[in-house]
C-alpha positions in Angstrom: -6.6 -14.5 75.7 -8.2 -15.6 72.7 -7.8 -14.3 68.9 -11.1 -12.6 69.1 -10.2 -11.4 72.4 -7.3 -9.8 71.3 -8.9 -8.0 68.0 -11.9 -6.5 69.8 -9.1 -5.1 72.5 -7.1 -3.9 69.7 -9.7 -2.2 68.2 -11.4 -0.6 71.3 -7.6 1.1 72.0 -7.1 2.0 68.1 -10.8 4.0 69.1 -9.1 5.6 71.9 -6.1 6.5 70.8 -8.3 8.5 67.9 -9.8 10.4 70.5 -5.9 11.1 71.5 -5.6 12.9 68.5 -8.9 14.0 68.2 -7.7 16.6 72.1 -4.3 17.4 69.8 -6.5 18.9 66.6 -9.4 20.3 68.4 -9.6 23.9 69.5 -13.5 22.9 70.9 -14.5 21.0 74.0 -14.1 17.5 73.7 -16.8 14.6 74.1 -15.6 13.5 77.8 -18.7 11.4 78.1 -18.2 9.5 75.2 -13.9 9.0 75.8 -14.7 7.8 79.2 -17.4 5.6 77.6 -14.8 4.0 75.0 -12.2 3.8 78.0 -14.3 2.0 79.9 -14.7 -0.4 77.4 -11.6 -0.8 76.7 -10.9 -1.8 80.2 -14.0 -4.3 80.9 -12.2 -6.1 77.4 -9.5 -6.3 78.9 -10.4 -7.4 82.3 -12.6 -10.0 80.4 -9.5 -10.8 78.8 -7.2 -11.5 81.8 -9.9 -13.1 83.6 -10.7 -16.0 81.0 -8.9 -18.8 81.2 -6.3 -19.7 78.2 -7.9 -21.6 75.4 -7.6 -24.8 74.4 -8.6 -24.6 70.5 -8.6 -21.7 67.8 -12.5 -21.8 67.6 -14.0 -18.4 68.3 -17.4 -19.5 69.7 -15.7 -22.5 71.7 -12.5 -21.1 72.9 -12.8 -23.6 76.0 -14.3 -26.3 74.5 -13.0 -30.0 73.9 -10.2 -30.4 71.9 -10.2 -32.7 68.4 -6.6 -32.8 67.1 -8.1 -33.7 64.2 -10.2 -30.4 63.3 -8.6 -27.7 61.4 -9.6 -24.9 64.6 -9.2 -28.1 67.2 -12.5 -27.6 68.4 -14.3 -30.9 68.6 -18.1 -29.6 68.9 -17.7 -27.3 65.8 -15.8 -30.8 63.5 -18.6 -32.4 65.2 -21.2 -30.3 63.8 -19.5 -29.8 60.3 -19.1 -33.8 60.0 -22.4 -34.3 60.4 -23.6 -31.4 58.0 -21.3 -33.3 55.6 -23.0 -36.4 56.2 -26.8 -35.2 55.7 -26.0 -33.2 53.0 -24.1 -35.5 50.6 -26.5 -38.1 48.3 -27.3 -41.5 48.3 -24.4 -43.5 46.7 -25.4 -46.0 44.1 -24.6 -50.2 44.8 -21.4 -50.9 44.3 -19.8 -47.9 45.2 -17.2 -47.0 48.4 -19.0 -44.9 50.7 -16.0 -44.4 53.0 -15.5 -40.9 53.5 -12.5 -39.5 51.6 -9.1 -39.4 53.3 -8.4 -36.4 55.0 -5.3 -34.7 54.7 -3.6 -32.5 57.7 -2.6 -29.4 55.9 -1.9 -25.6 57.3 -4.3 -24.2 54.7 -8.1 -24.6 55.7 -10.9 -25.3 53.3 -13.3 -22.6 52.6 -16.4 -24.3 54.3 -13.9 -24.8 57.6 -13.4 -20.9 57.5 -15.4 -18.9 59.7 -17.8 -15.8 58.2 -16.2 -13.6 56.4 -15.8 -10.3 58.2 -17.6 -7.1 56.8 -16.0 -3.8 57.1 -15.8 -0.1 56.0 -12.4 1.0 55.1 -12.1 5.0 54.6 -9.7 6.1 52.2 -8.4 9.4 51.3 -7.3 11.2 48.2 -3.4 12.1 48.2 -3.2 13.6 44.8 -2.0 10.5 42.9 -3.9 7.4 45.0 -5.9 6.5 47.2 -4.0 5.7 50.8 -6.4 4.5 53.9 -6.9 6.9 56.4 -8.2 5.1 59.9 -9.0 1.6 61.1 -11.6 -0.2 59.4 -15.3 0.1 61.0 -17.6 -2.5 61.2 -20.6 -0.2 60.4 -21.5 2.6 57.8 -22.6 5.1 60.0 -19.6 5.3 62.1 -17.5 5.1 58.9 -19.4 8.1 57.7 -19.6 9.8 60.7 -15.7 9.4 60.4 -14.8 11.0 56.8 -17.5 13.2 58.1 -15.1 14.5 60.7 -12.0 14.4 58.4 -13.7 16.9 56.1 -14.5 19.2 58.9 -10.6 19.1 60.1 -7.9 21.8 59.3 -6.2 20.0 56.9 -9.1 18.0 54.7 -8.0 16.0 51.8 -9.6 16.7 47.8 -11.9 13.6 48.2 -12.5 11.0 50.5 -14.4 7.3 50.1 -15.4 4.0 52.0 -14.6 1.0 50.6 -16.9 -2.1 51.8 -15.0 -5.0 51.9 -15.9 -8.4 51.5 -14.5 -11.3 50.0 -17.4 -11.7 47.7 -17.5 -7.6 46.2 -16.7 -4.3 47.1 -19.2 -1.6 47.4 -17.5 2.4 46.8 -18.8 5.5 48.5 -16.9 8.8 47.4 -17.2 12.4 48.6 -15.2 15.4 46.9 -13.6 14.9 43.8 -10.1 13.6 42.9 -8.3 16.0 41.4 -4.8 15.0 39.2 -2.2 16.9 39.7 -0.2 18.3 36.7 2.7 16.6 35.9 5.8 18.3 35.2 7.8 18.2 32.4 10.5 17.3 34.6 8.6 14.0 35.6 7.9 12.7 32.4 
């Protein structure tokens, strides 16, 4: 079972075990269709899961593939393709100069351009009175996040305010619904 294996499992079960709680807080008729649906998912993942074999490098897209000791995910068609990227890309050097590639240096930590895309994802956060705490696994798209705090507004015990934080290594983009509202302090707390 592969890394990406193992998060979309992960994530499918996280979506069922919301519907768990969803059958605890609910007084109306649940969605069966759409719990079966996510179970069934859940299970074909899995079976895809237990049926692949075990891979051989850390690539997502070649979990299979051959192996290059040498590449930073150990797949040897990805290095393959980044080397000669690298190669295309970089200028002419002038007479006189080394044009050996640099010397490269095994190290745990990857370099940027070896890391894969970064992932995009909704994060839904709630208001506790003092900060904002998450309140659910991360979704991948905005309508489902919305449909989300959606829900959580329509439930028994709704928080002051609620938001989605889109993150991505680059910027974050907030969404807010309600207000955030302080609470007093004490003269005790101060």
């Amino acid at each position: 079972m592969n890394h990406a294996q193992l998060i979309a499992l992960g994530r499918s079960l996280r979506v069922a075990g919301e519907h768990g709680q969803q059958l605890e807080d609910r007084t109306t008729a649940p969605n069966t269709e759409e719990i079966r649906q996510d179970l069934e998912r859940a299970l074909a993942l899995l079976d895809d899961a237990v049926s692949t074999p075990k891979p051989t490098t850390r690539c997502p897209e070649h979990p299979s593939g051959p192996v290059d000791p040498d590449a930073a995910d150990l797949c040897l068609l990805c290095e393959t393709r980044r080397r000669s990227g690298q190669r295309t890309s970089r200028p002419h050097a002038a007479e006189g100069e080394d044009d050996a590639p640099p010397a490269r240096v095994q190290s745990r930590h990857r370099v940027r351009a070896d890391q894969p895309q970064p992932r995009k994802r909704w994060i839904p956060e709630m208001w506790n009175g003092q900060a904002w705490q998450m309140c659910g696994t991360p979704r991948q798209s905005e309508p489902e996040a919305e449909q989300y705090v959606t829900q959580l507004l329509r439930g028994p015990d709704a928080a002051s305010a609620y938001r989605l934080v889109y993150a991505f290594t680059d910027h974050e983009v907030l969404r807010v619904w309600g207000t955030p509202s302080l609470t007093p302090r004490q003269p005790s707390d101060l």
